[in-house]
DRENBA-656244 format. One line per 3 residues: number of its first residue (from 1); their letters; for each residue x, y, z of C-alpha. Coordinates in Angstrom, 3 decimals. Layout:
! DRENBA-656244
NUM = A = X/Y/Z  ...
! end
This chain:
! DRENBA-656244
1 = XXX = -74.020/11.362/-29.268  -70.937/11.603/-31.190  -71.563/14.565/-33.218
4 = XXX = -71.614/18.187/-31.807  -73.733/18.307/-28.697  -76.876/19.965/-28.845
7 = XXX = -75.762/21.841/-25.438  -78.414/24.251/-23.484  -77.997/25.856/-20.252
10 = XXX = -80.109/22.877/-18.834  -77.634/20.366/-19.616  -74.743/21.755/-17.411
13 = XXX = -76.881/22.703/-14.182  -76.865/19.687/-12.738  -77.380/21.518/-9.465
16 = XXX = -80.699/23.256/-10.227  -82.555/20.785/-10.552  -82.985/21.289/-6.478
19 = XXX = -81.705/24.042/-5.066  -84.974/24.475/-2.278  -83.460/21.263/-0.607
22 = XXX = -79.789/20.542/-1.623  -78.957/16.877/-0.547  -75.233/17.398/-0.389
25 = XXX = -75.636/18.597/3.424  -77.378/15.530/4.137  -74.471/13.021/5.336
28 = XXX = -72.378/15.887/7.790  -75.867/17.080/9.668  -76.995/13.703/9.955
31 = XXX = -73.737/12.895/11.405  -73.593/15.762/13.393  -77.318/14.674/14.824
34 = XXX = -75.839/11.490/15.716  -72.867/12.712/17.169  -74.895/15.077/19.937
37 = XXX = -77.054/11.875/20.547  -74.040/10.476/21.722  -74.030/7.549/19.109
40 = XXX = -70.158/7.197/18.405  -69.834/8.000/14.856  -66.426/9.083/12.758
43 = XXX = -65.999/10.156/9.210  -63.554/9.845/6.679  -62.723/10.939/2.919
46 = XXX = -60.238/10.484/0.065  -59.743/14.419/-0.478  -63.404/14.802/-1.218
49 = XXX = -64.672/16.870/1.581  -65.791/19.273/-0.269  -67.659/17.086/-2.671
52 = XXX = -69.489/14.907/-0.358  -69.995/17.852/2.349  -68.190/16.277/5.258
55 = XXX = -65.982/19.452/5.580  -69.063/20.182/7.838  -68.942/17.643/10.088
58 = XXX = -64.925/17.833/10.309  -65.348/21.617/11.584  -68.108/20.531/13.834
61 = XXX = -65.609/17.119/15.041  -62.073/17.354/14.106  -61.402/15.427/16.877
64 = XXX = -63.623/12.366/15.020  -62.224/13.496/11.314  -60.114/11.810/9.261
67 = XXX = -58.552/12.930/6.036  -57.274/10.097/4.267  -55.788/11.774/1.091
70 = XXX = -56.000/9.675/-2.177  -55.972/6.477/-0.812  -59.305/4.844/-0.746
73 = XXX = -57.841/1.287/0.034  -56.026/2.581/3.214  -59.275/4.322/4.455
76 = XXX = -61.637/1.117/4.087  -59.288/-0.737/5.946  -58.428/2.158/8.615
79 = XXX = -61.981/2.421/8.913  -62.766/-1.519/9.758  -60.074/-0.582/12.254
82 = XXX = -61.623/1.943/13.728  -64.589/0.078/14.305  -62.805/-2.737/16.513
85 = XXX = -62.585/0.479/19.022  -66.423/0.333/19.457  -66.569/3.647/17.002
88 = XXX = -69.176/3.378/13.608  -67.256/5.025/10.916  -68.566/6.641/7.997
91 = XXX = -66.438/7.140/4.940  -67.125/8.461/1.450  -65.568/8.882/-1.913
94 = XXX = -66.674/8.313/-5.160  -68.693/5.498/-5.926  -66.655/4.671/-8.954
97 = XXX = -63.414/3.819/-6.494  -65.551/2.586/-3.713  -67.230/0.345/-5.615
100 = XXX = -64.600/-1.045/-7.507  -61.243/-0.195/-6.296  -61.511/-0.775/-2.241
103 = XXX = -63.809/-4.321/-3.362  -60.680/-6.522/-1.744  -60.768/-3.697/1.507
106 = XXX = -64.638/-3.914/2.111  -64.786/-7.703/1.809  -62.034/-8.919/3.705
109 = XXX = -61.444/-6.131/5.940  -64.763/-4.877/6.417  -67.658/-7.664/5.415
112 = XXX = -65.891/-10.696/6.264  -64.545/-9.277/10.127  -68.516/-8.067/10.077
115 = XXX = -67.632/-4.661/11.229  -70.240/-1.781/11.459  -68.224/0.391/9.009
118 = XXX = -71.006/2.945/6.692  -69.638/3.256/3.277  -70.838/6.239/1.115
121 = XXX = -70.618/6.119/-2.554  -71.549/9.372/-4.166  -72.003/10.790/-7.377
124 = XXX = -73.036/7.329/-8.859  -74.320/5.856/-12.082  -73.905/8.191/-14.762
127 = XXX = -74.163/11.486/-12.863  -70.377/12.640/-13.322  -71.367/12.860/-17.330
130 = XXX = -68.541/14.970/-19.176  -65.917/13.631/-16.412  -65.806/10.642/-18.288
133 = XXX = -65.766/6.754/-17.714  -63.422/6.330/-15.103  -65.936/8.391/-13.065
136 = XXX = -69.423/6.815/-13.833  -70.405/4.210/-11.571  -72.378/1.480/-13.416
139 = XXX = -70.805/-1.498/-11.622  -70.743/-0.703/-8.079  -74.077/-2.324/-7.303
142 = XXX = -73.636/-5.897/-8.789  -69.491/-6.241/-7.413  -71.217/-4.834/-3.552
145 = XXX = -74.290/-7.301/-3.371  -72.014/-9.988/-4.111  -70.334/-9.177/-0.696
148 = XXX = -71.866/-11.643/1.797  -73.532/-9.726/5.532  -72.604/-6.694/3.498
151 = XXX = -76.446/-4.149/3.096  -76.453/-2.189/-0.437  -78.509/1.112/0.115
154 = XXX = -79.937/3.336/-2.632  -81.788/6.618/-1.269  -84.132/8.464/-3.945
157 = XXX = -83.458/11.750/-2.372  -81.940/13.390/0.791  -85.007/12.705/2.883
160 = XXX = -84.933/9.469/2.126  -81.216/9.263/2.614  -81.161/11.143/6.081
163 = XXX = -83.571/8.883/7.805  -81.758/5.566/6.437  -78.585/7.145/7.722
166 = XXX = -80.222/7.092/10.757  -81.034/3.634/10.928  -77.573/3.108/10.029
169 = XXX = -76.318/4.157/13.689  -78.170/1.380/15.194  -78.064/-1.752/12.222
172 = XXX = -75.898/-4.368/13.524  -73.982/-5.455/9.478  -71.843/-3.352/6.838
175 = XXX = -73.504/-1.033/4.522  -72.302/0.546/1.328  -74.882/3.290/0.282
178 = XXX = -75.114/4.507/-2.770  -76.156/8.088/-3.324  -75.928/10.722/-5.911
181 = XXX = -74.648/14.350/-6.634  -75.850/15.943/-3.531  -78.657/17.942/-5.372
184 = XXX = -81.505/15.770/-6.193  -84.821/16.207/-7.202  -87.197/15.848/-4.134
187 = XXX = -88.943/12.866/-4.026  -90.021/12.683/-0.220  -91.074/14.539/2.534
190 = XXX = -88.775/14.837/4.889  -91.204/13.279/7.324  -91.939/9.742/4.780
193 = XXX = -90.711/7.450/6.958  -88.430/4.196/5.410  -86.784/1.058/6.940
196 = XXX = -83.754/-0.552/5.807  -84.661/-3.688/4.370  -88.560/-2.506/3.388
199 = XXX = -89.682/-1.156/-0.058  -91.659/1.743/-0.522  -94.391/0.851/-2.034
202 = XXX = -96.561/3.460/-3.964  -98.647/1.633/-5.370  -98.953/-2.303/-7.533
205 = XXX = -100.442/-1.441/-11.086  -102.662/-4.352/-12.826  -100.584/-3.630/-15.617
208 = XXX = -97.089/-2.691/-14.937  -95.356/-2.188/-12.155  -91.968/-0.224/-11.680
211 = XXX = -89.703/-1.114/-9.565  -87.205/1.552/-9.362  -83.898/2.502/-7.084
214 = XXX = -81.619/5.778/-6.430  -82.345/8.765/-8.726  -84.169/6.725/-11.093
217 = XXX = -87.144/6.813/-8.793  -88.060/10.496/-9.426  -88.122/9.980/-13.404
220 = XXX = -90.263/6.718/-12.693  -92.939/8.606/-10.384  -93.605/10.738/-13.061
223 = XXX = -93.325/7.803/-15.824  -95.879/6.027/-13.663  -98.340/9.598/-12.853
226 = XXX = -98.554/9.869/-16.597  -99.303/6.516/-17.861  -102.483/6.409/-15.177
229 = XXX = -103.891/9.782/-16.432  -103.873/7.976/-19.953  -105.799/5.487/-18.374
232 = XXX = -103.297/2.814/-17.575  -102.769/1.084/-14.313  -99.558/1.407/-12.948
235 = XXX = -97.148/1.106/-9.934  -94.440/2.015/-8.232  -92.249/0.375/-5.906
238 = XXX = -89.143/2.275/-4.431  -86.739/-0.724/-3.552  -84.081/1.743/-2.034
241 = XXX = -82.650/-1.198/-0.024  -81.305/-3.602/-2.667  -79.840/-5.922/-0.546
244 = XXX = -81.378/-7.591/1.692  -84.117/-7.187/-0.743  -87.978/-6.416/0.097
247 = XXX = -89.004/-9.916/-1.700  -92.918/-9.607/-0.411  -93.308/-6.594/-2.228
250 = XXX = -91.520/-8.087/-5.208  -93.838/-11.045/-5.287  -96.747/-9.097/-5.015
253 = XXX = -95.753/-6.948/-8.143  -95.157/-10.556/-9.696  -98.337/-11.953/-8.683
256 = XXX = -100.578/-9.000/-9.500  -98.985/-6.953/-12.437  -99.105/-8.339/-15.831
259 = XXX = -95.476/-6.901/-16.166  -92.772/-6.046/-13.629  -89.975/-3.277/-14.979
262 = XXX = -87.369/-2.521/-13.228  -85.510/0.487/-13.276  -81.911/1.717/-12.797
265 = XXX = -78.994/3.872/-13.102  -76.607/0.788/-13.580  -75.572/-1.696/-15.808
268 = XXX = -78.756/-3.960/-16.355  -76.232/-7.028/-15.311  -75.901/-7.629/-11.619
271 = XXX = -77.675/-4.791/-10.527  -81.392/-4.285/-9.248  -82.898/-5.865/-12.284
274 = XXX = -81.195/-9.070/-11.920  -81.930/-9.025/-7.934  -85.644/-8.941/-8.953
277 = XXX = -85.162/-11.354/-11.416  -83.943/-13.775/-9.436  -86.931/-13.758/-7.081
280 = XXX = -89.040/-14.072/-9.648  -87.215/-16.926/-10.970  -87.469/-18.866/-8.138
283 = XXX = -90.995/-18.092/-6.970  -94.761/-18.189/-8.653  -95.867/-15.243/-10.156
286 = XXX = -97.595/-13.919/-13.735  -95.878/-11.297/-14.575  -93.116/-11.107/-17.191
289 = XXX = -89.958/-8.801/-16.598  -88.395/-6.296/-18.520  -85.138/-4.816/-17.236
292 = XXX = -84.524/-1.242/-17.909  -80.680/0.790/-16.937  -77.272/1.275/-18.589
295 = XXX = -77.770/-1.945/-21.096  -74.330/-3.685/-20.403  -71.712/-1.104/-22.323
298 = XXX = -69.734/2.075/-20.880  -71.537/4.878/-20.831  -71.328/7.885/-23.195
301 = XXX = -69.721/11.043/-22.374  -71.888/14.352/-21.954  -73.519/16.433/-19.898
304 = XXX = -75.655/14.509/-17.160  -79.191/15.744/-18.397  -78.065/14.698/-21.880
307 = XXX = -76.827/11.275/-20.201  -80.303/10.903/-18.438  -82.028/11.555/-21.631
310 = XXX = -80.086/9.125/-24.121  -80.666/6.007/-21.521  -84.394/6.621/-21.358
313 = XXX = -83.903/7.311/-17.414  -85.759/10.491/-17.313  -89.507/10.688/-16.786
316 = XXX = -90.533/11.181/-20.386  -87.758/7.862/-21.328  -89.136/5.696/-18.456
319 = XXX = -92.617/6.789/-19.381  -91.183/5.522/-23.319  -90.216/2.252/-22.169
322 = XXX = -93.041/1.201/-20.304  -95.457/2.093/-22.824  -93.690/0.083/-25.244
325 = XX = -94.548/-2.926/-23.187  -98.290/-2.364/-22.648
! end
């Protein structure tokens, strides 16, 4: 990855790998659909309105906007703030400051005062590619399950992420959601119903089964749709809520498959592979685990596609990995 990159159109367009059902709008119209049911939501972001699409929802609500400038820290804690007043605030930056830099906000201000504050991390993992390490977001998901009464939420897709949102306007704890770039490949129909707290399961495979979160779970359905036309039996089981964690569906995996992978776009430590692990550790089961992500180092630099490929967390790389273990 160090020499010249191998670049192709493909690499840099990012954005068309969905451009019938672009995510990005996902967060302001949901918030919008709240706001007409009379829920009382707010927003908030740290100069990314653009990014995250809540310029939408600020045209539609100024009156329930807030532009924080670059100060993620002041905006967790204006936002716990907020929600003393009865409002539910959403606000969204980067996942690589949420995650990291506004951890002291979101636990003491947020977590610990258990107020219903929505935090949106976006353009996770290793999706920023060439904009380097201080963008990728590898960590967030082991430092924000470590947050007691605090809900971790990874969304596949927009679908997924627009009905979970809409839970959110009604779940009585914190949540920090993690979602991507905004243009996602589609995973769900946008009438797939999903529950905070409850895996989607696709299927438990006699011989693996994948247990996948956030953009990983499009490269793992077609990992999985492969390996059973060769004959294979395989699963699939989209743990989009990380924390609290589906553990029925996790101990059926155990206590069917003959292997359990988990997959990622995260550091293998602390994130969903070591929540499934820990279940498994604890409880009777057959299968062994393998743990599949970002394998504890800071990611390269490169254009996302190229990223996605290197790691093994495209289709063709999951499919890699799992046959390795059969």
């Amino acid at each position: 990855m160090n020499a010249k990159p191998d670049l192709t159109p493909e690499s840099w367009q990012y954005r068309d790998l969905n451009s019938r059902a672009p995510s990005l709008s996902v967060l302001a119209d949901t918030l919008i659909e709240l706001a007409a049911e009379g829920h009382p939501v707010a927003a908030g972001t740290a100069d990314l309105q653009h990014s995250n699409g809540l310029v939408k929802f600020a045209e539609a609500h100024p009156d329930r906007f807030v532009q924080f400038g670059i100060s993620e820290q002041n905006m967790v804690s204006a936002a716990a703030g907020m929600a003393t007043t009865g409002m539910i605030p959403y606000v969204a930056t980067f996942a690589s400051f949420l995650g990291l830099l506004t951890c002291e906000q979101i636990r003491m201000d947020v977590a610990y005062c258990a107020q219903p504050v929505r935090m949106i991390g976006h353009h996770t993992g290793i999706s920023m590619g060439f904009y380097g390490t201080s963008h990728h977001a590898t960590e967030d998901i082991s430092t924000m399950r470590a947050i007691a009464d605090l809900a971790v939420i990874s969304p596949a897709d927009g679908a997924q992420f627009r009905q979970l949102l809409r839970h959110s306007a009604t779940y009585p704890l914190p949540i920090y959601f993690r979602i991507g770039r905004g243009h996602d490949p589609v995973v769900y129909d946008r009438n797939d119903s999903f529950q905070i707290g409850k895996a989607k399961v696709h299927g438990i495979g006699k011989d693996i089964t994948i247990i996948a979160c956030g953009m990983a779970v499009h490269g793992a359905k077609q990992a999985v749709e492969a390996l059973n036309e060769a004959g294979h039996s395989v699963g699939l089981v989209d743990m989009h809520t990380i924390k609290p964690l589906d553990e029925a569906a996790v101990l059926e995996a155990a206590q069917t498959s003959r292997i359990v992978l988990t997959v990622e776009e995260h550091n293998i430590l602390g994130g969903l592979g070591s929540a499934v692990a820990e279940i498994m550790a604890e409880s009777p089961g057959r299968a062994r685990l393998k743990r599949h992500g970002i394998m504890d180092e800071y990611a390269l630099i490169s254009p996302p596609m190229r990223l996605y490929q290197h790691y093994k967390l495209d289709g063709p790389g999951i499919r890699d990995v799992a046959q390795a273990l059969l």
